[in-house]
C-alpha atoms as an extended CHARMM CRD file, in Angstrom:
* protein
*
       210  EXT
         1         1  UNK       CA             21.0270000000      -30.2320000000       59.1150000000  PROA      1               0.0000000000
         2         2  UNK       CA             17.0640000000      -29.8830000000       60.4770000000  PROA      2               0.0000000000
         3         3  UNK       CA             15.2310000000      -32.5870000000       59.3490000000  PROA      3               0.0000000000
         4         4  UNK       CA             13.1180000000      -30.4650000000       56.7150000000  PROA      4               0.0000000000
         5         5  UNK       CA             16.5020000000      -29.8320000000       55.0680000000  PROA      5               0.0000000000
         6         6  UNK       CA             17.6350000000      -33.6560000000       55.6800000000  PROA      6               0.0000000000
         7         7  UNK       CA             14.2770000000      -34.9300000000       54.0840000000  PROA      7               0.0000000000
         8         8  UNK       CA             14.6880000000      -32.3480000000       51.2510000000  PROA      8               0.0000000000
         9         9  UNK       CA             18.4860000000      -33.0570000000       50.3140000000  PROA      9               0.0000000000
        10        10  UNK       CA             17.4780000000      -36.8400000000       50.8950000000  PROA      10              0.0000000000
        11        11  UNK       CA             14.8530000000      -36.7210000000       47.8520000000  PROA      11              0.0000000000
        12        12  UNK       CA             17.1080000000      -34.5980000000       46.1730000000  PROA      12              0.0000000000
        13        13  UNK       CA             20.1640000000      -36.9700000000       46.2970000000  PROA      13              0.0000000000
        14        14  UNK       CA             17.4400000000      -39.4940000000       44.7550000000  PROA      14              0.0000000000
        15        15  UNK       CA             16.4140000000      -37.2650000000       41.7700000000  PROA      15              0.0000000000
        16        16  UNK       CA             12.8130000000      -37.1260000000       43.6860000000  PROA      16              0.0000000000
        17        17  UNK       CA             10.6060000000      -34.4440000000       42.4020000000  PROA      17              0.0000000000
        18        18  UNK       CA              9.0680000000      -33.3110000000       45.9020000000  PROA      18              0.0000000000
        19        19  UNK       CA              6.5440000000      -30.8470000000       45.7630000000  PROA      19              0.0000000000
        20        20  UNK       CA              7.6040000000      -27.5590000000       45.9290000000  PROA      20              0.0000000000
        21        21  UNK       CA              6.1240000000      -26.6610000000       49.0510000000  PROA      21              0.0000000000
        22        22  UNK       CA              8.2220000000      -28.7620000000       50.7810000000  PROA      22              0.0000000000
        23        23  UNK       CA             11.4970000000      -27.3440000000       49.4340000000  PROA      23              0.0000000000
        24        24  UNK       CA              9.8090000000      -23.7810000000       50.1810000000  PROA      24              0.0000000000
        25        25  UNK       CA             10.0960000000      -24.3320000000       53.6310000000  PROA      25              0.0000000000
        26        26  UNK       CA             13.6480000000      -23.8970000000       53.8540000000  PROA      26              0.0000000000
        27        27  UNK       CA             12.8050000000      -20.4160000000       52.6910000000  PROA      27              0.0000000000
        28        28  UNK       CA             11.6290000000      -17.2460000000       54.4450000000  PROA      28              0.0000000000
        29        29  UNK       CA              7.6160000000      -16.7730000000       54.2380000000  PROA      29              0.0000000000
        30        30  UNK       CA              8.1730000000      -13.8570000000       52.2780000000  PROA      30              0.0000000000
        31        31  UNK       CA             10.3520000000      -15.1000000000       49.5960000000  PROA      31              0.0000000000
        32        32  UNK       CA              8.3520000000      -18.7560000000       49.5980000000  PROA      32              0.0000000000
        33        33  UNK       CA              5.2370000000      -16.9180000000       48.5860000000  PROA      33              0.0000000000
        34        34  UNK       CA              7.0220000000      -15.5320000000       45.3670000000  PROA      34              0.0000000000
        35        35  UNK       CA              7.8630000000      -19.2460000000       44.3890000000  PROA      35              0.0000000000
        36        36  UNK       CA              4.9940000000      -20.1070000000       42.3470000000  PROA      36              0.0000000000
        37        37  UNK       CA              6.0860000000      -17.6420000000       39.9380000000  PROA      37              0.0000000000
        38        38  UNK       CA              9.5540000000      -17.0710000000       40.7820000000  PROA      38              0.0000000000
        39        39  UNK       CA             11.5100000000      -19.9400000000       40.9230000000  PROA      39              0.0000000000
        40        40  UNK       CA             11.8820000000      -23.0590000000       39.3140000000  PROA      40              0.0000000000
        41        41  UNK       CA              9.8350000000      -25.4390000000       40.1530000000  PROA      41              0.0000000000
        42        42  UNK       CA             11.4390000000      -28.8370000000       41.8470000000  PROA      42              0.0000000000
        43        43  UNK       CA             10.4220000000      -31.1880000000       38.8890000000  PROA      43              0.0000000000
        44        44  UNK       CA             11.5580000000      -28.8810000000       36.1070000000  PROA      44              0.0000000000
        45        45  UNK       CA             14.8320000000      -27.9180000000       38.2540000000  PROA      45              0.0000000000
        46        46  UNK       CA             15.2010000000      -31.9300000000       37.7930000000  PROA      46              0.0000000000
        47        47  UNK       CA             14.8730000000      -32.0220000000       34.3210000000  PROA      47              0.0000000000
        48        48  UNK       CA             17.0670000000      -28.5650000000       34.0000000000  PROA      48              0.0000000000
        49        49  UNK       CA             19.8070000000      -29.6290000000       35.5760000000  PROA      49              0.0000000000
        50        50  UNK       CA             20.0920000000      -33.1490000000       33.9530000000  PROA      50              0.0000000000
        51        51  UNK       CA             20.4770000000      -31.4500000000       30.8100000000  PROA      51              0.0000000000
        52        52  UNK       CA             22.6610000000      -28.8030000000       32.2930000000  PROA      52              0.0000000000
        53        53  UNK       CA             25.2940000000      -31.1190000000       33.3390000000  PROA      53              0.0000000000
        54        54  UNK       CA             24.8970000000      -34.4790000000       31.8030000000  PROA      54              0.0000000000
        55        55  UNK       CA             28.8170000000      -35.3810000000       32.9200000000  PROA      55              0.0000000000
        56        56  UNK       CA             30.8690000000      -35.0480000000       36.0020000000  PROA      56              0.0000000000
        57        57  UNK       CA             32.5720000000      -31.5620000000       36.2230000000  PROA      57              0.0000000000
        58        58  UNK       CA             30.6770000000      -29.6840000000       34.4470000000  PROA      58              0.0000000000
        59        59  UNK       CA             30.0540000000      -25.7480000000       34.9660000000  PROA      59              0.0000000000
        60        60  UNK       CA             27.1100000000      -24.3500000000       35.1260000000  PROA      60              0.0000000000
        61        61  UNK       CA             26.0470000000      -20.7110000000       35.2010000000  PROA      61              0.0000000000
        62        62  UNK       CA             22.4090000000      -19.6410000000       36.6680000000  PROA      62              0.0000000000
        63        63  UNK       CA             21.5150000000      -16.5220000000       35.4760000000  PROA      63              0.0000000000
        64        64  UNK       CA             19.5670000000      -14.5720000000       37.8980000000  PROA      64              0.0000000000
        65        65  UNK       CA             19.4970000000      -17.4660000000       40.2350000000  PROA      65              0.0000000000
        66        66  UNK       CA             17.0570000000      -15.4710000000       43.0330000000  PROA      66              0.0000000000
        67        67  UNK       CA             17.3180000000      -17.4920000000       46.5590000000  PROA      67              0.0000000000
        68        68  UNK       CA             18.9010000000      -20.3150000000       45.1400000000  PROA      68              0.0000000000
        69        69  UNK       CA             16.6780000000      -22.6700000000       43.9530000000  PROA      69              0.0000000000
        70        70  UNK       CA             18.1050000000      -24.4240000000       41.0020000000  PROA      70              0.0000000000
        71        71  UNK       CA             21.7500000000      -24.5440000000       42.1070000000  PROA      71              0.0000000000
        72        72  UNK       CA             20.5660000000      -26.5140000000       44.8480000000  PROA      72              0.0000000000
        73        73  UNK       CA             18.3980000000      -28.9390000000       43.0490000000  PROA      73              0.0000000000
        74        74  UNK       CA             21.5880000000      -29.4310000000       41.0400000000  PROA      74              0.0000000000
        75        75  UNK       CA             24.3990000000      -29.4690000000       43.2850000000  PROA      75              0.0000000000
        76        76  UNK       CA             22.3160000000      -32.1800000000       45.6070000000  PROA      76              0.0000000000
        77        77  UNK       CA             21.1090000000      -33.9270000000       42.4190000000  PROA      77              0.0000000000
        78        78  UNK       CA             23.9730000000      -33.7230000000       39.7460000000  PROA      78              0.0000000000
        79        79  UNK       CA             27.4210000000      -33.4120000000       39.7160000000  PROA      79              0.0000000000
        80        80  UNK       CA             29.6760000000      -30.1970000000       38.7870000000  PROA      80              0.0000000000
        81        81  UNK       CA             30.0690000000      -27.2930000000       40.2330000000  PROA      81              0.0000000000
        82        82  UNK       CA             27.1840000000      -24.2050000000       40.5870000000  PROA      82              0.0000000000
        83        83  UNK       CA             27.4130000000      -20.8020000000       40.3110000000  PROA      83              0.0000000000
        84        84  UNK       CA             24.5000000000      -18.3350000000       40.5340000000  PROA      84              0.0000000000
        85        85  UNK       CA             24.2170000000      -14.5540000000       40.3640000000  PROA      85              0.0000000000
        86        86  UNK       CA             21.5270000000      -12.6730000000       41.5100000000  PROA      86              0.0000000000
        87        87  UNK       CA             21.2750000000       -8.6170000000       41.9600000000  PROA      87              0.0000000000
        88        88  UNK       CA             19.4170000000       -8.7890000000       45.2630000000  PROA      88              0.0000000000
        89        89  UNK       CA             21.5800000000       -9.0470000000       48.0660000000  PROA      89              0.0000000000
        90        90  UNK       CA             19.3030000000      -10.5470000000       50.1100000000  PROA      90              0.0000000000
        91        91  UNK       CA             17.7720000000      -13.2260000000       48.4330000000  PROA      91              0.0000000000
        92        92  UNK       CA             22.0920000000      -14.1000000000       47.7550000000  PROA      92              0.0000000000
        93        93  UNK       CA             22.1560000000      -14.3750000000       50.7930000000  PROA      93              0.0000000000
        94        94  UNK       CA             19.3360000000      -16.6290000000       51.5650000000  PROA      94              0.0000000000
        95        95  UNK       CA             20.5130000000      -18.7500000000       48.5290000000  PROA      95              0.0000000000
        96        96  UNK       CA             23.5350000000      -18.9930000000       50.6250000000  PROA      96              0.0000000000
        97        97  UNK       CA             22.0890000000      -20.1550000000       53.7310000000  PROA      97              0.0000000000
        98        98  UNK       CA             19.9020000000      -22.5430000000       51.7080000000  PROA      98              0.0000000000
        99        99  UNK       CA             23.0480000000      -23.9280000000       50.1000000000  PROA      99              0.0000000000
       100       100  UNK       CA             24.1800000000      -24.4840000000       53.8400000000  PROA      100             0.0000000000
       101       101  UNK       CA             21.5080000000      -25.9850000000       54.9260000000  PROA      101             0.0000000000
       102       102  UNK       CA             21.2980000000      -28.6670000000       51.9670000000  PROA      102             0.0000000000
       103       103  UNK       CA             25.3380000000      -29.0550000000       52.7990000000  PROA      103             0.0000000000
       104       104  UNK       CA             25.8370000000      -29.2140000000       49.5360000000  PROA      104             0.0000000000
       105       105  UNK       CA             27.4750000000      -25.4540000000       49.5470000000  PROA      105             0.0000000000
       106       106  UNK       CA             30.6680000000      -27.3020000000       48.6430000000  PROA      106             0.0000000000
       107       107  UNK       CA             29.4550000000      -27.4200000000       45.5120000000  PROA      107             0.0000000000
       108       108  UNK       CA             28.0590000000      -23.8030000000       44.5670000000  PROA      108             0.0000000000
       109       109  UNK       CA             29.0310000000      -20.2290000000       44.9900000000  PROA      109             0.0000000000
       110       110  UNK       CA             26.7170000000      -17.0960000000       44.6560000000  PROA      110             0.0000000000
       111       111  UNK       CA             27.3780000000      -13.6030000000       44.3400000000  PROA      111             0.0000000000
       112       112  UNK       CA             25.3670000000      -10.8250000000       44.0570000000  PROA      112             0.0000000000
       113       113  UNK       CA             25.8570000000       -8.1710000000       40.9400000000  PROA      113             0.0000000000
       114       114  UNK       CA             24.8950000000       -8.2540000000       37.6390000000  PROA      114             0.0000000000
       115       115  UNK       CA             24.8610000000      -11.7320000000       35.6540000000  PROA      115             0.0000000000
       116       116  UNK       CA             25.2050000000       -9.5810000000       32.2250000000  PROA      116             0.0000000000
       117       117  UNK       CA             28.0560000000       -8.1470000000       33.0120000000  PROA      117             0.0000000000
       118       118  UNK       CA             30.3420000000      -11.3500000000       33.8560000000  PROA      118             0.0000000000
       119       119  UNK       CA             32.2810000000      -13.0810000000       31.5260000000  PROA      119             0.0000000000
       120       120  UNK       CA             30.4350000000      -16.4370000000       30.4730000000  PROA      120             0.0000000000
       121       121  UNK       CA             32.6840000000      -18.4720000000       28.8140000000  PROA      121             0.0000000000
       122       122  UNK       CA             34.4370000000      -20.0390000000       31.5780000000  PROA      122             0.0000000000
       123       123  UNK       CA             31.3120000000      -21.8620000000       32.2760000000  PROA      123             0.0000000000
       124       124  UNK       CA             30.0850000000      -25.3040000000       30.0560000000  PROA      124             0.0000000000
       125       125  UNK       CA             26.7820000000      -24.7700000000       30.9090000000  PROA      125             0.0000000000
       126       126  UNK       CA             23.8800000000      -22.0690000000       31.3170000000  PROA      126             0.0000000000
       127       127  UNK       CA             20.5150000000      -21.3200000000       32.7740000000  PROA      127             0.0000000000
       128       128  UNK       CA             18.3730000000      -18.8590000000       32.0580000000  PROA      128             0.0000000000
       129       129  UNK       CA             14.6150000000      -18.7170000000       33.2910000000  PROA      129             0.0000000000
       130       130  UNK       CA             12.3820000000      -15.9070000000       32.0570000000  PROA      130             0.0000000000
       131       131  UNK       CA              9.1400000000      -15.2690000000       33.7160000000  PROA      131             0.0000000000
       132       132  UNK       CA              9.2360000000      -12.4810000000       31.2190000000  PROA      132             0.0000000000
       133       133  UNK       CA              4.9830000000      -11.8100000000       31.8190000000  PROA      133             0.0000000000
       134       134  UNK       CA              5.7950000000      -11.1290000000       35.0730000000  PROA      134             0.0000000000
       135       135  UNK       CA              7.7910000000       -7.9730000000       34.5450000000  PROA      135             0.0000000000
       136       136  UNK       CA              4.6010000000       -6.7370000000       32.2520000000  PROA      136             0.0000000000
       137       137  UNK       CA              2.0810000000       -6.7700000000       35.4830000000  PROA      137             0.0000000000
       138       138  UNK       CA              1.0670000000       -3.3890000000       36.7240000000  PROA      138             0.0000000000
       139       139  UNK       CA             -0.2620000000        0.3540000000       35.3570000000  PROA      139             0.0000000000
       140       140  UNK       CA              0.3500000000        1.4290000000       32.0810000000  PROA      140             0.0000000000
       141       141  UNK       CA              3.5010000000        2.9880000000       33.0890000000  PROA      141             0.0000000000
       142       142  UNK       CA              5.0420000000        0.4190000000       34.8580000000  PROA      142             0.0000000000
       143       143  UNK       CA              4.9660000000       -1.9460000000       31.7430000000  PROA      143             0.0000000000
       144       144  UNK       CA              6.5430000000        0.6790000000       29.7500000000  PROA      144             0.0000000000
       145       145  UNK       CA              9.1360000000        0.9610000000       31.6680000000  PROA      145             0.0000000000
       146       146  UNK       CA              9.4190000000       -3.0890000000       32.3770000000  PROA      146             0.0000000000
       147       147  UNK       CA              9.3620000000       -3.4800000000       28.4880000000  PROA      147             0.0000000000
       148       148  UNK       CA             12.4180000000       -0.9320000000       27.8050000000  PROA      148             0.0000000000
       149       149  UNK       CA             14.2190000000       -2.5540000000       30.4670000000  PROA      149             0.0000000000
       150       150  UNK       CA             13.6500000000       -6.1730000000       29.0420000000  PROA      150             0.0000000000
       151       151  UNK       CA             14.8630000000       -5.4130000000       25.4530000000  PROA      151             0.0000000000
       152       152  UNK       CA             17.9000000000       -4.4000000000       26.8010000000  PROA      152             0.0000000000
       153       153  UNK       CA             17.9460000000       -7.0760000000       28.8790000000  PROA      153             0.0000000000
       154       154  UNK       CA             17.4190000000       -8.9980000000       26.0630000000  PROA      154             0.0000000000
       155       155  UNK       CA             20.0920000000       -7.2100000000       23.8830000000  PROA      155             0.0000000000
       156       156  UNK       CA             22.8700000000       -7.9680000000       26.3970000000  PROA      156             0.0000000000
       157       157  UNK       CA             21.9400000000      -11.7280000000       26.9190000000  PROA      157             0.0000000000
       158       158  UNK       CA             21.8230000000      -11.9100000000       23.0810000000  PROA      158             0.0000000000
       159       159  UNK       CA             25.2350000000      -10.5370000000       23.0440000000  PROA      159             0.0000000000
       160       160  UNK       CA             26.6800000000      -13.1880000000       26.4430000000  PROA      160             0.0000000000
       161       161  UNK       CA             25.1950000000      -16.0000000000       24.2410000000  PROA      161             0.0000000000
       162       162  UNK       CA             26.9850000000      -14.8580000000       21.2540000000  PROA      162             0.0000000000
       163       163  UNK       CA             30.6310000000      -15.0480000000       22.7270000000  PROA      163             0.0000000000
       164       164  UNK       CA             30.2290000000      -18.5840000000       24.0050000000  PROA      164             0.0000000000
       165       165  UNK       CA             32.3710000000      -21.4370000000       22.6920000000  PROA      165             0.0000000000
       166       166  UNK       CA             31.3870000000      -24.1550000000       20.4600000000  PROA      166             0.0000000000
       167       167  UNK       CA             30.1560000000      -26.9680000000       22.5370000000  PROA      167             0.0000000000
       168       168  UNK       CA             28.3140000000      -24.6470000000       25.7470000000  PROA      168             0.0000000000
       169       169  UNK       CA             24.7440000000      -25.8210000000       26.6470000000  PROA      169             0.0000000000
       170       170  UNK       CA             22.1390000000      -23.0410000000       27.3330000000  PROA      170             0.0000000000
       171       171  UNK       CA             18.9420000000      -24.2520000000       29.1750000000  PROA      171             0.0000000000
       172       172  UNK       CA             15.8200000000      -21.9380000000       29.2750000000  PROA      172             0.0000000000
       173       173  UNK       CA             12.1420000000      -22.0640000000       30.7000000000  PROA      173             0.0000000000
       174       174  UNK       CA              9.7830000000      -19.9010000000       29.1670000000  PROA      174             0.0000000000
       175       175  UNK       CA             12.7280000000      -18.2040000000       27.0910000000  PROA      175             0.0000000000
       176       176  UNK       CA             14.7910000000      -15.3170000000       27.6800000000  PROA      176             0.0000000000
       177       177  UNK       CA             12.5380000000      -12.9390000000       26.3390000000  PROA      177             0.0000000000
       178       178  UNK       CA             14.0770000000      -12.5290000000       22.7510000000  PROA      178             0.0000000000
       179       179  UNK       CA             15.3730000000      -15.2740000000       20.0330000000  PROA      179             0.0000000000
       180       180  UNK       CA             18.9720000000      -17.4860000000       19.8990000000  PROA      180             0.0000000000
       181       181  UNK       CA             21.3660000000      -15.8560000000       18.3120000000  PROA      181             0.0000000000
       182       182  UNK       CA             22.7600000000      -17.5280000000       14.5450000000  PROA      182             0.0000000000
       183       183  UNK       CA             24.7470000000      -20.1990000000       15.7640000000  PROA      183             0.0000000000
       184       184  UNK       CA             22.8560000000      -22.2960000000       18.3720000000  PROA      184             0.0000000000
       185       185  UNK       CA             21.2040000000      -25.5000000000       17.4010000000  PROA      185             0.0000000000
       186       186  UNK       CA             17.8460000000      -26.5510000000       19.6200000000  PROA      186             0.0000000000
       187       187  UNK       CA             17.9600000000      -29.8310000000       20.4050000000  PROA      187             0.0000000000
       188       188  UNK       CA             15.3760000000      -30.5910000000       22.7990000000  PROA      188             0.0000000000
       189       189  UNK       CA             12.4890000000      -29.0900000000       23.5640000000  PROA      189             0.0000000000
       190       190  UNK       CA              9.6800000000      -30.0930000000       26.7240000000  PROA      190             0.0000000000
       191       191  UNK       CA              6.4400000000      -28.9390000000       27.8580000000  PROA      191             0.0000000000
       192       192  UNK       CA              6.5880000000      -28.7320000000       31.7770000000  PROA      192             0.0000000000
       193       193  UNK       CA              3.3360000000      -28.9100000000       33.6240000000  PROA      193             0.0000000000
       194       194  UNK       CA              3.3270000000      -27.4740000000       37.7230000000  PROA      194             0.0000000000
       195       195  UNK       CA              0.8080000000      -26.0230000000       39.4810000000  PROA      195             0.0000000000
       196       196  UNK       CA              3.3590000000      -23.5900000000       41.1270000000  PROA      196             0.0000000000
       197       197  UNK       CA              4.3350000000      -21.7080000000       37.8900000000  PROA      197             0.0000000000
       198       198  UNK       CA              2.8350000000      -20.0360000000       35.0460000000  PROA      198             0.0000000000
       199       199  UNK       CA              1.4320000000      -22.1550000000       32.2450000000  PROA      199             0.0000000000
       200       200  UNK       CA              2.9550000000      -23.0630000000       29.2470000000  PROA      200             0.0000000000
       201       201  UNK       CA              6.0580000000      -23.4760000000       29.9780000000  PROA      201             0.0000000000
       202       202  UNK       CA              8.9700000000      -25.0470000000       28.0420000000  PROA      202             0.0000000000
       203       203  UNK       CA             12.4270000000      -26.1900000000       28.9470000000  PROA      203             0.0000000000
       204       204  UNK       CA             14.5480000000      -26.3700000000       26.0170000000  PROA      204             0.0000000000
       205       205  UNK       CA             18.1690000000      -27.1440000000       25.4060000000  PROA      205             0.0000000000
       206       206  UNK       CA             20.4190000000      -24.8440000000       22.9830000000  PROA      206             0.0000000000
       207       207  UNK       CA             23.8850000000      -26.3650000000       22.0570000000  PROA      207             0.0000000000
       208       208  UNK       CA             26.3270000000      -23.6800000000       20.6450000000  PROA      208             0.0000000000
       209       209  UNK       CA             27.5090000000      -25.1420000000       17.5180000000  PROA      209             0.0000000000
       210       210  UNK       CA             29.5780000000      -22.2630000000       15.9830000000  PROA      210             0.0000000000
């Protein structure tokens, strides 16, 4: 372990909220100049991941977990196990090598493919973090076609949240993009404040209750 990673897993172990910069490091320049409105920030990764696995042995499920960022906060932080998809081979890859570098890879597995199209009920716990302005930036064009592709994104989360058993926790920041489906009960709801990610973002908690 390089002592960037060592000083990183070190806080992490701790529940520290480091700044993000820090934690960044372990990236690639290229993908730790997307993290301000990418990925998770450290502190809200914290809070995220207490609520995503409040007991030992837990499962959790990060939708569209990019390079890796909050499986790692949890995995060093919290106990469980971590899985994370992500459709971009690459940044799987990095997540991997991230994961490697925390040693805490152990504890999480990541695969590249579509998150939609696994089966999430085997998992107790999921995350899903929508930057959903984000995929509206650009020409006119360009945000037609990112809005099509969202509400069907949003169709086919709707309908992964839907199958889940009684009991699952679903975490989000800044949404999904669309509303719960009948059957999910909010139970807590926080403003988050960073200076890496866009404003106004809350982390709620969604407990499946039927």
């Amino acid at each position: 372990m390089t002592s960037a990673a060592a000083a990183v897993a070190t806080a992490l172990r701790a529940r520290i909220a480091i700044d993000d910069a820090a934690f960044d490091r372990l990236y690639p320049d290229h993908v730790a100049r997307l993290s301000g409105l990418h990925w998770t920030p450290v502190s809200v990764a914290l809070r995220a991941t207490a609520l995503l696995a409040p007991e030992p042995g837990m499962r959790v499920l990060d939708v569209g977990a990019g390079p890796g960022k909050l499986c790692c906060v949890g995995a060093a932080a919290r106990a469980g196990t971590w899985r994370g998809i992500e459709r971009d081979p690459a940044l799987v890859a990095i997540a991997v090598e991230t994961a490697r570098l925390l040693e805490v890879d152990h504890k999480i597995r990541f695969d590249a493919g579509d998150a939609l199209a696994v089966d999430w009920r085997g998992f107790d716990s999921v995350y899903l973090y929508n930057p959903f302005e984000s995929q509206l930036f650009g020409g006119s064009f360009a945000r037609t076609a990112a809005g099509a592709a969202l509400a069907d994104q949003v169709e086919r989360t709707r309908a992964r949240l839907d199958e889940l058993a009684p009991g699952t926790r679903v975490v989000t920041f800044h949404g999904f993009g669309g509303d719960m489906p009948p059957g999910f009960t909010r139970v807590a709801i926080e403003a988050t404040e960073s200076p890496t990610t866009i404003p106004g973002g809350e982390l709620a908690l969604w407990i499946k209750r039927a």
